[in-house]
MMTF fields as JSON, N, C-alpha, C and O atoms, coordinates in Angstrom:
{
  "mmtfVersion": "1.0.0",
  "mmtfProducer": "UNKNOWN",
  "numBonds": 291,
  "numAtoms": 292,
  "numGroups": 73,
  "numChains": 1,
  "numModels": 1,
  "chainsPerModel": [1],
  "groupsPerChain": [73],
  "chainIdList": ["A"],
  "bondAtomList": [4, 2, 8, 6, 12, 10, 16, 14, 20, 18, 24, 22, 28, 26, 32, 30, 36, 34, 40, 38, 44, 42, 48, 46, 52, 50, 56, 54, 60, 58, 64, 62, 68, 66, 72, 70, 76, 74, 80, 78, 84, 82, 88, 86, 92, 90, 96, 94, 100, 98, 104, 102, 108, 106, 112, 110, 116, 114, 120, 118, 124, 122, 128, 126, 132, 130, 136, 134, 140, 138, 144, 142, 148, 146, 152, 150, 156, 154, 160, 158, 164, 162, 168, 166, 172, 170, 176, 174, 180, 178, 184, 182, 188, 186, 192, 190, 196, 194, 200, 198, 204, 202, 208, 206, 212, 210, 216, 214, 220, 218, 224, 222, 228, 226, 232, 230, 236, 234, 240, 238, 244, 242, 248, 246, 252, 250, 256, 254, 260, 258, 264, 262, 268, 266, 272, 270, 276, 274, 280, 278, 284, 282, 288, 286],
  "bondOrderList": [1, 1, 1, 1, 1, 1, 1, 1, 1, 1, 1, 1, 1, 1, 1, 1, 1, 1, 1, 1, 1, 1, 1, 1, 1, 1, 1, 1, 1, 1, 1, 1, 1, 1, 1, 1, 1, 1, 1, 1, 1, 1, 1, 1, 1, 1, 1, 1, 1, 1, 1, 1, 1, 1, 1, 1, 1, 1, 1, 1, 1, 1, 1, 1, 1, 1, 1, 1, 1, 1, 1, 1],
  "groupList": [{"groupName": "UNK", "atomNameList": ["N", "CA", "C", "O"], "elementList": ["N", "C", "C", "O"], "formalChargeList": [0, 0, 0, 0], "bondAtomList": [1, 0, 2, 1, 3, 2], "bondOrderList": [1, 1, 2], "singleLetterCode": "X", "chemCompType": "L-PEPTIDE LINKING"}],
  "groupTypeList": [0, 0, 0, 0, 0, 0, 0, 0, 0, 0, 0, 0, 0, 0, 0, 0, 0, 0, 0, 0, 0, 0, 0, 0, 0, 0, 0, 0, 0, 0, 0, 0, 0, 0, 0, 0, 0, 0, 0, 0, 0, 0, 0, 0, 0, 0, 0, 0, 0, 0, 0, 0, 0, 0, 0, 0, 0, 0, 0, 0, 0, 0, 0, 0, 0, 0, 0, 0, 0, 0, 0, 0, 0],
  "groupIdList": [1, 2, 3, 4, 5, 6, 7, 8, 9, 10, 11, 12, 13, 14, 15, 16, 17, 18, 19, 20, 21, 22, 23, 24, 25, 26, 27, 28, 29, 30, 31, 32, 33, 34, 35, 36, 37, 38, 39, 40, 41, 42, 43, 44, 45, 46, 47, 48, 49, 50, 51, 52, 53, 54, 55, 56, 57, 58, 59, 60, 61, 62, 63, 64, 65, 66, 67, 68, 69, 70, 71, 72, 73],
  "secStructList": [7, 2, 2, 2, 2, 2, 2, 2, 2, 2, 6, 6, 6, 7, 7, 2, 2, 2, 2, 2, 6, 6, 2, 2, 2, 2, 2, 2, 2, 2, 2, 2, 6, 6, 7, 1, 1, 7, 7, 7, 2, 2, 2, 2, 2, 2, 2, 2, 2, 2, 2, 2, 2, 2, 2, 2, 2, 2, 2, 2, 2, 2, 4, 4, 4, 4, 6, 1, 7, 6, 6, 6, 7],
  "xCoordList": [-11.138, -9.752, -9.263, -8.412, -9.982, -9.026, -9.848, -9.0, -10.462, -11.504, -10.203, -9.345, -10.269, -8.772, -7.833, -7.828, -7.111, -6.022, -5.67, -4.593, -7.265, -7.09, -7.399, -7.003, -8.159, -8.229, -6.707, -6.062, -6.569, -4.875, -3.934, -2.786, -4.015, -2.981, -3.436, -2.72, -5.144, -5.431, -4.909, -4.295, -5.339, -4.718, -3.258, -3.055, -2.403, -0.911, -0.264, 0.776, -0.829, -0.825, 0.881, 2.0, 0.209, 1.181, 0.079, -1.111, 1.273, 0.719, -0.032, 0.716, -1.12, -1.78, -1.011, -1.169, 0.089, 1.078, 1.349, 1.068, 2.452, 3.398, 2.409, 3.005, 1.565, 0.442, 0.368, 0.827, -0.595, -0.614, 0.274, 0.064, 1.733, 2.738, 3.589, 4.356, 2.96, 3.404, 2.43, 2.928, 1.246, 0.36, 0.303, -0.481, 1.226, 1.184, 2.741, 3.017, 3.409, 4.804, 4.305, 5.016, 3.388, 2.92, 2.235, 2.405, 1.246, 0.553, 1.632, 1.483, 3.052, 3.615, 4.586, 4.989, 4.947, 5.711, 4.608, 4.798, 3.627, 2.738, 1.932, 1.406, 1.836, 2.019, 3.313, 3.197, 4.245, 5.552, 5.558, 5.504, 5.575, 4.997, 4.257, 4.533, 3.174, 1.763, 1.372, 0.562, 2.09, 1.755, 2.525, 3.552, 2.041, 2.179, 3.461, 4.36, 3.598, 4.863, 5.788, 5.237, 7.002, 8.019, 7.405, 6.825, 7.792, 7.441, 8.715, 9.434, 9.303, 9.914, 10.069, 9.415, 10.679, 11.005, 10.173, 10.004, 9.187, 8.302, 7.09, 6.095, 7.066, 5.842, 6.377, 5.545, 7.328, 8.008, 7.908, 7.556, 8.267, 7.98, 6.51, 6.13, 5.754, 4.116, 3.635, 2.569, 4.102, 2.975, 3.642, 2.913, 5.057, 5.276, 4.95, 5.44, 4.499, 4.076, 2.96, 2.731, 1.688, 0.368, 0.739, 0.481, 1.096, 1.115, 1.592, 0.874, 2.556, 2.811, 1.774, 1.86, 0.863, -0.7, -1.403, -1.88, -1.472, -2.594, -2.29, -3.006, -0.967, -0.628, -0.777, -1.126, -0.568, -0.555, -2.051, -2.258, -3.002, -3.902, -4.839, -5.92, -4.218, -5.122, -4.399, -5.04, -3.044, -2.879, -3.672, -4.415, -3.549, -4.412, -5.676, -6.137, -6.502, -7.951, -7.665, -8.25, -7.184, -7.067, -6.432, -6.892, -5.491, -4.714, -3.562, -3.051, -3.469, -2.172, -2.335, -1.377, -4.123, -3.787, -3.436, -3.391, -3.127, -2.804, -1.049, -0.471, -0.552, 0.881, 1.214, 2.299, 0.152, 0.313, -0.377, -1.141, 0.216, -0.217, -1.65, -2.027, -2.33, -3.878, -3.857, -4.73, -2.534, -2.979, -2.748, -2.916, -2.557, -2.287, -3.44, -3.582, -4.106, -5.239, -6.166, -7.265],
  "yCoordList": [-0.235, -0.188, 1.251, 1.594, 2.298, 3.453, 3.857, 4.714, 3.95, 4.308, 3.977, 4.763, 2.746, 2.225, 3.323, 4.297, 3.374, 3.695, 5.367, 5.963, 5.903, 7.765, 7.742, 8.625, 6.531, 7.105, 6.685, 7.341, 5.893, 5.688, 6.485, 6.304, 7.414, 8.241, 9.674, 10.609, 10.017, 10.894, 11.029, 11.95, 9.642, 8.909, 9.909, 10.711, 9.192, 9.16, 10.446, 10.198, 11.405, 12.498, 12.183, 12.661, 10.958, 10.823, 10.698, 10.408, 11.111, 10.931, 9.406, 8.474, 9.022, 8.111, 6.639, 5.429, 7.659, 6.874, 5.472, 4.286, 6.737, 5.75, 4.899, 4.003, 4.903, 4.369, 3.019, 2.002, 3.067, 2.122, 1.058, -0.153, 2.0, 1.172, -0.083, -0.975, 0.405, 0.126, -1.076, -2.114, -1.091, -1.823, -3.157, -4.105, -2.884, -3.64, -4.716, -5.879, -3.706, -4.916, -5.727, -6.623, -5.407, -6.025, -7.664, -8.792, -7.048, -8.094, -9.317, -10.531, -8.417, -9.082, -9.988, -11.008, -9.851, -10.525, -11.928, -13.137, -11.183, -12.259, -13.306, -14.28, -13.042, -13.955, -14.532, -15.754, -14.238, -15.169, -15.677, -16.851, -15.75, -16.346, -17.612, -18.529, -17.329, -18.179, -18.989, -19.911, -18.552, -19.332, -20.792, -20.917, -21.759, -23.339, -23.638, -24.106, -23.308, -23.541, -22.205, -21.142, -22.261, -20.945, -20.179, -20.657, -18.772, -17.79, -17.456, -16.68, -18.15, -18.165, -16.545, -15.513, -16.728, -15.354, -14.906, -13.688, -15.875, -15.588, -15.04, -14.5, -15.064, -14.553, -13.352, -12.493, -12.828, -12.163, -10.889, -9.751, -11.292, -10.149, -9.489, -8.346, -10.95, -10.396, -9.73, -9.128, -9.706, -9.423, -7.877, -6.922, -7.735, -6.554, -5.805, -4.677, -6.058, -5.389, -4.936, -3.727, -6.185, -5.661, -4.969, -3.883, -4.702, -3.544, -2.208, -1.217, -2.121, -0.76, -0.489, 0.626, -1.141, -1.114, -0.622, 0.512, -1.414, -0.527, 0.628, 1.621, 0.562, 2.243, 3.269, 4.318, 3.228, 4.036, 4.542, 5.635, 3.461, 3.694, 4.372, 4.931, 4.202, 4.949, 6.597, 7.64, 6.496, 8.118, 8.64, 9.606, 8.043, 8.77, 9.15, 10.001, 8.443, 8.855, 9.743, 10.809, 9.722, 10.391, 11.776, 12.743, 12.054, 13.003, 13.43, 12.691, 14.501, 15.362, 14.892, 14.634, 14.797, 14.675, 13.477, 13.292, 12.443, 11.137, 11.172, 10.208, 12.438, 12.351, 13.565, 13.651, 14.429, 15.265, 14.336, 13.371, 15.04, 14.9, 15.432, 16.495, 14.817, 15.334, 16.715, 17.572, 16.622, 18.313, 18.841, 20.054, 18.682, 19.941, 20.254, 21.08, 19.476, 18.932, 20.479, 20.555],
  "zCoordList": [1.131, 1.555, 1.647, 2.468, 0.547, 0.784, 2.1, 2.351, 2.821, 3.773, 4.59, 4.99, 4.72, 6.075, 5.639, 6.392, 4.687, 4.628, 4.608, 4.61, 4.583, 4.698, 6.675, 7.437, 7.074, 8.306, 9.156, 9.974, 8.818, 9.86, 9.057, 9.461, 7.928, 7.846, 8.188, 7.83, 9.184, 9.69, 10.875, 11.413, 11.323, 12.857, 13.514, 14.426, 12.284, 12.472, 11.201, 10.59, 11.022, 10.16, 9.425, 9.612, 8.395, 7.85, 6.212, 6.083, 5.063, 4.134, 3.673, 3.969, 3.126, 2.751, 1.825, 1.987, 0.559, -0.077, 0.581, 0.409, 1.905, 3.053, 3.872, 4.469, 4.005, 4.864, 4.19, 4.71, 2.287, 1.508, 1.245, 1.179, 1.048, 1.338, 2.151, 1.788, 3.567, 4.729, 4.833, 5.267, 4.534, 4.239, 3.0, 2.969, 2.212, 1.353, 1.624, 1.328, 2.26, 2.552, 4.146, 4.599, 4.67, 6.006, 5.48, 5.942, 4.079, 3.586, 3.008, 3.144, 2.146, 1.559, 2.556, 1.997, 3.64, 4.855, 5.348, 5.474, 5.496, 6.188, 5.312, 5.85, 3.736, 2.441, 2.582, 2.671, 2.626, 2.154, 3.493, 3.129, 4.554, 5.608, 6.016, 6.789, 5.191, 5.756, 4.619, 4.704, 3.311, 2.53, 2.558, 3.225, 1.89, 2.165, 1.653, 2.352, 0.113, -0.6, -0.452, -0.169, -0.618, -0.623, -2.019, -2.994, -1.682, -2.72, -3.304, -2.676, -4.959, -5.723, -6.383, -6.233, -6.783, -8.02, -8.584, -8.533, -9.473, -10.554, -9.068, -9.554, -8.375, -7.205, -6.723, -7.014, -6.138, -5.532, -6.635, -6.322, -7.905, -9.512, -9.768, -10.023, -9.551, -9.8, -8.343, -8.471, -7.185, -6.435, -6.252, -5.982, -6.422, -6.659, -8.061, -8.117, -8.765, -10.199, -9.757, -9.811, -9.023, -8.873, -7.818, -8.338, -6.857, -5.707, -6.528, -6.393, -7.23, -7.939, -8.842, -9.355, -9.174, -10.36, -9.179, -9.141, -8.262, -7.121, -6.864, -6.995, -6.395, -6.112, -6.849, -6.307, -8.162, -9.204, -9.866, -10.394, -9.69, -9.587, -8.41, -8.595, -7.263, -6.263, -6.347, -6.223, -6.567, -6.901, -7.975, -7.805, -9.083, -10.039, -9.965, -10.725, -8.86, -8.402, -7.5, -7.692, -6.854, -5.34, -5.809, -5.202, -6.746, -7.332, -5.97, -5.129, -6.123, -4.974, -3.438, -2.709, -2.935, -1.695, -1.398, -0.182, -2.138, -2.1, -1.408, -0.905, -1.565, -1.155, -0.03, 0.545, 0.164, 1.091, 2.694, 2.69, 3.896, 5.07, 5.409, 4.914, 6.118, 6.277, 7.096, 7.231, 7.599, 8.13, 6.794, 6.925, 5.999, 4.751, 3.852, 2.95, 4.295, 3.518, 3.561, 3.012]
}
């Protein structure tokens, strides 16, 4: 996944963060969407907790250039 997400923020020389991001509310639209039953409160809490765990974790590997633009790179 980070492979996708450093090349379309090379693409579109935007930082990787906003990229992940953009990526994760696309997933989260088209889950509350497609899924069978409505997505309640108690879903809406967890899938945003684990998206801020992913994120936080791919900065911490990735370190600084995780928030700079690839031209800066």
């Amino acid at each position: 996944m980070g492979e996708i997400i450093f090349s379309i923020s090379a693409k579109f020389n935007i930082p990787p963060f906003i990229t992940q991001a953009i990526l994760l509310v696309i997933v989260f639209i088209a889950y509350a969407i497609l899924s069978p039953g409505k997505m309640g409160a108690v879903g809406l809490i967890i899938f945003g907790i684990v998206s801020l765990i992913v994120m936080i974790i791919t900065a911490i590997m990735h370190g600084k250039r995780y928030f700079k633009k690839p031209s800066d790179w």
